[in-house]
C-alpha positions in Angstrom: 35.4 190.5 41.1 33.6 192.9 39.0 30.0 191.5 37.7 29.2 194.5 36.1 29.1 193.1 33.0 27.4 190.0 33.9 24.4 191.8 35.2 24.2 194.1 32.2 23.4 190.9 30.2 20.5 189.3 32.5 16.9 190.4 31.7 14.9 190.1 35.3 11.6 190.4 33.4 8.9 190.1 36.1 11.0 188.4 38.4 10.7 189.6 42.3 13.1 191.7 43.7 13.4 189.2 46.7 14.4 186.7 44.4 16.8 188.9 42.0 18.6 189.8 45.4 19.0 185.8 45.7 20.2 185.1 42.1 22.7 188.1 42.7 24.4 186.6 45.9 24.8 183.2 45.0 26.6 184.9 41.6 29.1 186.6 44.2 29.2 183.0 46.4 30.0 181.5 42.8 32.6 184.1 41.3 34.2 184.1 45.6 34.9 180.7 45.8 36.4 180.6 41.8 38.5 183.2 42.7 39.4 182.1 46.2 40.3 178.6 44.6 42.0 179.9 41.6 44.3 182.6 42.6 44.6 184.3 38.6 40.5 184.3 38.0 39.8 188.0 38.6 37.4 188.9 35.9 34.5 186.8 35.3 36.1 186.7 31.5 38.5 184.6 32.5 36.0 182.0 34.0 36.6 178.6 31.7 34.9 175.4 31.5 37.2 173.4 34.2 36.3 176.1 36.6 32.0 175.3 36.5 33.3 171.9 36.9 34.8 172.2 39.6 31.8 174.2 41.1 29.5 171.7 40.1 31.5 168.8 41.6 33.6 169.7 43.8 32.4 172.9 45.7 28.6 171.8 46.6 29.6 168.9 48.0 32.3 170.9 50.1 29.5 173.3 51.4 27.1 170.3 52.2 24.5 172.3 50.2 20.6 170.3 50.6 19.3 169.0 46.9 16.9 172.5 46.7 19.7 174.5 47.6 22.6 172.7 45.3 18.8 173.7 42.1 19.1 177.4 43.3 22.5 177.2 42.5 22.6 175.2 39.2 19.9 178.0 38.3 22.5 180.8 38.4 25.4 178.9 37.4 23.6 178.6 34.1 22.4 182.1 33.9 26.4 183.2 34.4 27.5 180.3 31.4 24.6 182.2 30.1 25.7 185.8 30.3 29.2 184.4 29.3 28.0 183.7 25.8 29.1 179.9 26.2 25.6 178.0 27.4 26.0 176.5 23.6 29.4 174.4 24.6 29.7 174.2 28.1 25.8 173.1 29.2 25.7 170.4 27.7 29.7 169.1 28.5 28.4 170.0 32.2 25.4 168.0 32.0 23.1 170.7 32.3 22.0 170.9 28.7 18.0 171.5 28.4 16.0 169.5 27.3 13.8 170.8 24.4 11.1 167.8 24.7 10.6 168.5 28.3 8.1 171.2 28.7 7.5 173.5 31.8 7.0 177.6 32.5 8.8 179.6 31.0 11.8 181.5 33.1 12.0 184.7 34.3 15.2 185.6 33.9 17.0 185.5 30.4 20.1 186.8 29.0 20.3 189.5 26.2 22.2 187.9 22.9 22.3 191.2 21.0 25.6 193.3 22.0 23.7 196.8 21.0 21.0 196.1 23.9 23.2 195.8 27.0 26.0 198.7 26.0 
């Protein structure tokens, strides 16, 4: 699957390169096993709401991931909703919504909203 246009949208800012490398390959372990489970997902486009479900739910506890591991990937499974322009909807029907209240640092990675900055 092509994540060309996923990575054009993700601002690293400071963030190591180590750790970039990190976000980036549990992207591909995301987008593999979506594809691999549903056989017609073959642009990251395509990718709906049912299908971070059933990564949440159903995938993480097939790969026996530990609690610190399962984070990492919550982390980029909200930067791809993210770069998918649909973190408004789909955060908060996966229970992953922030919460505004709850303070903290800030992140490191972001994703551009404006079209004209990531062409």
């Amino acid at each position: 699957m092509n994540i060309k246009p996923i990575l054009t949208r993700i601002r690293w800012d400071t963030m190591a390169n180590k750790t970039q490398q990190d976000h980036i390959q549990r992207l591909f372990a995301i987008l593999n096993a979506i594809s691999t489970r549903f056989s017609g997902i073959i642009y990251p486009e395509q990718i709906r709401l049912k299908h971070c479900r059933w990564i949440k739910t159903q995938w993480f506890s097939d790969q026996q991931f530990s609690v610190a591991t399962q984070k990492d990937y919550i982390r980029t499974l909200t930067l791809l909703i993210e770069a998918l322009d649909k973190a408004e909807h789909w955060l908060p029907a996966l229970g992953m919504a922030p919460n505004p209240a709850v303070g903290g640092r800030p992140r490191k990675a972001a994703v551009v909203k404006s079209k004209k900055y990531y062409r």
